[in-house]
N, C-alpha and C positions, 0 to 999 in steps of 0.2 A: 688670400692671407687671412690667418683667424684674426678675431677680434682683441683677443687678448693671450696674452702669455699667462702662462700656471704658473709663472714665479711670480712677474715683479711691473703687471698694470699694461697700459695699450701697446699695442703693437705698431701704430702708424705716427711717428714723433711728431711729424710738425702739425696735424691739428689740434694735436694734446699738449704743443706747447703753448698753443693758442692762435695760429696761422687760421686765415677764415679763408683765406684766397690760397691753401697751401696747392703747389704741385706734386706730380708724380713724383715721389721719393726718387733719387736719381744715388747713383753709387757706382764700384766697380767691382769689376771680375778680372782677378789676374790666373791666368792661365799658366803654370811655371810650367807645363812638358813643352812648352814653346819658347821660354825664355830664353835670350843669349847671352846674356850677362852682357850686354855695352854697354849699360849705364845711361842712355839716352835719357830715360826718365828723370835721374840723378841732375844732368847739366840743364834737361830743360823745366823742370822745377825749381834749380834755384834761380838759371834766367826771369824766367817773368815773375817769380817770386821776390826778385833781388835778396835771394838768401845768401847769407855771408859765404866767403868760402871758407873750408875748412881745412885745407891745405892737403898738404902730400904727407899721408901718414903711413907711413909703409909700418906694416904689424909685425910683420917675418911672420907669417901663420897662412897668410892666404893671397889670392888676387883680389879680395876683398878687401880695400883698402878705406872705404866709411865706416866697418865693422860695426854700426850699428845705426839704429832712428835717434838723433839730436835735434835741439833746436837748429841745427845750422844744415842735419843733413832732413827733410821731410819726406822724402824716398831715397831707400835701401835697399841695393840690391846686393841680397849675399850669396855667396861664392862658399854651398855647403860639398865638403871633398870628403868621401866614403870610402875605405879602403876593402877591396875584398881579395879574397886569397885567387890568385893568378891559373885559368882554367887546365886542369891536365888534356895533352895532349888524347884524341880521341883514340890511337890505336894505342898508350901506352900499357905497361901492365900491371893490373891494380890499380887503375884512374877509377877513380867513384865514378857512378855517374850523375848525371844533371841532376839538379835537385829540381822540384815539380812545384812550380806554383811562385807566389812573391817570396825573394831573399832577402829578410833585413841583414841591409849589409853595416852593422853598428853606427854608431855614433860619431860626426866628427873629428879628427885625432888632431891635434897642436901643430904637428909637424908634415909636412909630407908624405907619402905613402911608403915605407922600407928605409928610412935616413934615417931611423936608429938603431935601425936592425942588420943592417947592409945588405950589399947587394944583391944577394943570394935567396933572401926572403921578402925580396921586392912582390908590392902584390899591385895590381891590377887595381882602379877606381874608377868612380865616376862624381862628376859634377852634379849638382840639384841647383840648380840658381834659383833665387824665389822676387818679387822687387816687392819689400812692406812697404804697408805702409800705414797712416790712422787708419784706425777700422769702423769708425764713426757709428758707433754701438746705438742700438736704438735704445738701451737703458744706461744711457753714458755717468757712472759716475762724477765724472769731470765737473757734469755742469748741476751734479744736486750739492759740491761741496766750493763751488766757487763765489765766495763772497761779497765782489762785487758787481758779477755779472757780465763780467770779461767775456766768460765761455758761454756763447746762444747757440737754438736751436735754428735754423736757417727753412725756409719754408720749400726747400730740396732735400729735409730729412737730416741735412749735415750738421755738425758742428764746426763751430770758428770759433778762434779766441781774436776778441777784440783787444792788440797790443795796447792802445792808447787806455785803455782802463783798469789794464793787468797792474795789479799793486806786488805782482813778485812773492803772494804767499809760498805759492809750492804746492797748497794743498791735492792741485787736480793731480799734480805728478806723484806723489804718495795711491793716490786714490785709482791712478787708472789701472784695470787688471793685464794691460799688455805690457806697461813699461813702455809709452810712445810718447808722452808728454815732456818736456826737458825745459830747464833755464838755459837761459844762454850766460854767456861766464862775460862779465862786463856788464851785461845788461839786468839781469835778472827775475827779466820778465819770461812767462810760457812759451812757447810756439808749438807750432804743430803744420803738419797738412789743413789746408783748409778745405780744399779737392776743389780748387780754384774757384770760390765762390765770384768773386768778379767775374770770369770767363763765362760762368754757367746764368747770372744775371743775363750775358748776353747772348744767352741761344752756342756758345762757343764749347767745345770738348776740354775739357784739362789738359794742361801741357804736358802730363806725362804719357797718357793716352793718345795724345795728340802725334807724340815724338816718337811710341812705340812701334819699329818696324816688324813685328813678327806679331803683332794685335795681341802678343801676352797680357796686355791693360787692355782692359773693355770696358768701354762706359757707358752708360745707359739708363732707361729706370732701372729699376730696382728687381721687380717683377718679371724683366723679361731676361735680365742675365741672370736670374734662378734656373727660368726655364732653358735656357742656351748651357749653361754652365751642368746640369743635368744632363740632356744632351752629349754632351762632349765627356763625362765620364761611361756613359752608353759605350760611346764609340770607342775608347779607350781600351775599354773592356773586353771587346768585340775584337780588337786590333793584337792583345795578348799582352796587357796592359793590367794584369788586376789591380795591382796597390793605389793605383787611383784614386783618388775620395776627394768630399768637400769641404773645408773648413771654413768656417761663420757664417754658413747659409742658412742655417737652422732656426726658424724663431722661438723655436721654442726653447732653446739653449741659454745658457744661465744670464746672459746680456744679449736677450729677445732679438737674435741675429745679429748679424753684423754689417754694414753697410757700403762695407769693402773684403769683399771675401776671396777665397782662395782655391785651385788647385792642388792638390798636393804630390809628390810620387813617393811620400812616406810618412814615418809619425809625425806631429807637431811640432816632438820638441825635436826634432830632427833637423828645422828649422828654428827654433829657437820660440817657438809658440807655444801658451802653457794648453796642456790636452783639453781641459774643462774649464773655461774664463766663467767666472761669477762676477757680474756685479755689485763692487766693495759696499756699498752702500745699502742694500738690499733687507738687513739687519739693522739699520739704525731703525728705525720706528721702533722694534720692539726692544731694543737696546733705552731708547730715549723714555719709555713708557715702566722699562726696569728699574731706569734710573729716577725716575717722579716717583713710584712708589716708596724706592729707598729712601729718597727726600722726605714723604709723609709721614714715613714709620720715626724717622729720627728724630722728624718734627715732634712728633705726636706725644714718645719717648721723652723730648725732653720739656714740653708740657707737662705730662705727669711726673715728671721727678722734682718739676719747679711749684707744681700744686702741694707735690705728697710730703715737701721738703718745709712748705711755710706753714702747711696743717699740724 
């Protein structure tokens, strides 16, 4: 792992937050060509989390029914439904043929695949299931704008929000570039994944990893499911699999990697992830050094008009 990142300072979080005794960075790899969407991660994250429930919220839009990361849900798994137009038969006459290579098969759509087209121009889909979840950034906005120190860096590279300290600003959830941070409605305090900081205290896997039957959640250091999760787009590859790729493994990417990174079988925002996350905060120093000089000039300005005004 390099030393530093070409944006925005070290690359290894918890001795630079000042851990002396820090361990091996430890994080996850979720694998979505193997996910099944059961949600296991969902129930056993709020189990030993004693995360509220968040009821039965039927969307009328998908079998994803948490439709997103809240304080109350810390893993999400969404249920991404891709409509593509339905194969012509192989002897028909004037069937195209195959197309060569990855098909992005659009975006998304609101409704089911042909319900508003009817039946005639029903097409063909497939499922993308993904489980988010924090991505416990190694240049976490979070914790350069949290004011009273709520949000630490944990000497496993992770971040946690300390509930008992959280004063309810808001600010990390303005601040984070995924949109993962949330109040809870009653309470008003942060939450997040913590990526079971108790459990990892004790030599223990995270519950969601812990719960996953298909090892789509891989837990581990950090270093070694880069290497594993490289690997496995190899083999993907290999298999006739190109669209393949990695999302937030990269340290050198705009928030110096990510600490929970991903599989993908398409673009980002295909899942709801922005293409190129920056760390919000990354601009303040020269923002704040913009803003001192404006302050001396205006000073300075009005010095001299209070000097040139009594002469």
């Amino acid at each position: 792992m390099p030393d530093a990142d070409s944006r925005h300072g070290p690359l290894d979080p918890a001795p630079d937050a000042g851990w002396t005794d820090a361990r091996p960075r430890m994080g996850f790899f979720t694998d979505t060509s193997v996910c099944i969407g059961c949600k296991a991660c969902e129930v056993a994250c709020k189990e030993w989390n004693d995360v509220p429930g968040s009821g039965l919220d039927l969307l009328g839009m998908s079998y994803d029914n948490t439709g997103a990361l809240t304080a109350n849900s810390w893993r999400h798994v969404a249920f991404v439904e891709q409509p593509r137009p339905a194969a012509p038969a192989a002897d028909a006459p004037g069937s195209a043929p195959a197309a060569a290579g990855p098909q992005f098969l659009g975006m998304p759509g609101a409704r089911p695949p042909g319900r508003d087209t009817g039946a005639q121009t029903r097409s063909d889909f497939r499922w993308l299931m993904m489980s988010d979840v924090c991505k416990h950034c190694t240049h976490a906005a979070c914790l350069d704008v949290c004011p009273t120190g709520s949000l630490f860096r944990t000497e496993f590279g992770t971040v946690v929000v300390q509930e008992d300290i959280c004063n309810g600003c808001g600010y990390c959830i303005a601040a984070c570039p995924y949109g993962v941070i949330d109040q809870r409605k009653g309470d008003g305090r942060a939450w997040k994944c913590t990526l079971c900081y108790d459990r990892l205290g004790a030599g223990l896997t995270p519950a969601c990893a812990q719960a996953c039957p298909t090892e789509s959640i891989q837990y581990g250091p950090l270093d070694e499911l880069r290497e594993r999760a490289a690997h496995r787009v190899a083999t993907l590859h290999e298999r006739g699999v190109p669209q393949a790729r990695l999302y937030g493994h990269d340290p050198t990417d705009g928030v110096g990697g990510d600490g929970a990174f991903f599989l993908l079988l398409d673009e980002p925002e295909v899942y709801g992830l922005p293409p190129d996350p920056v760390v919000t905060t990354r601009d303040l120093p020269r923002m704040w050094k913009r803003a001192g000089l404006a302050a001396l000039a205006m000073a300075a300005a009005a010095v001299a008009a209070f000097v040139g005004g009594s002469s």
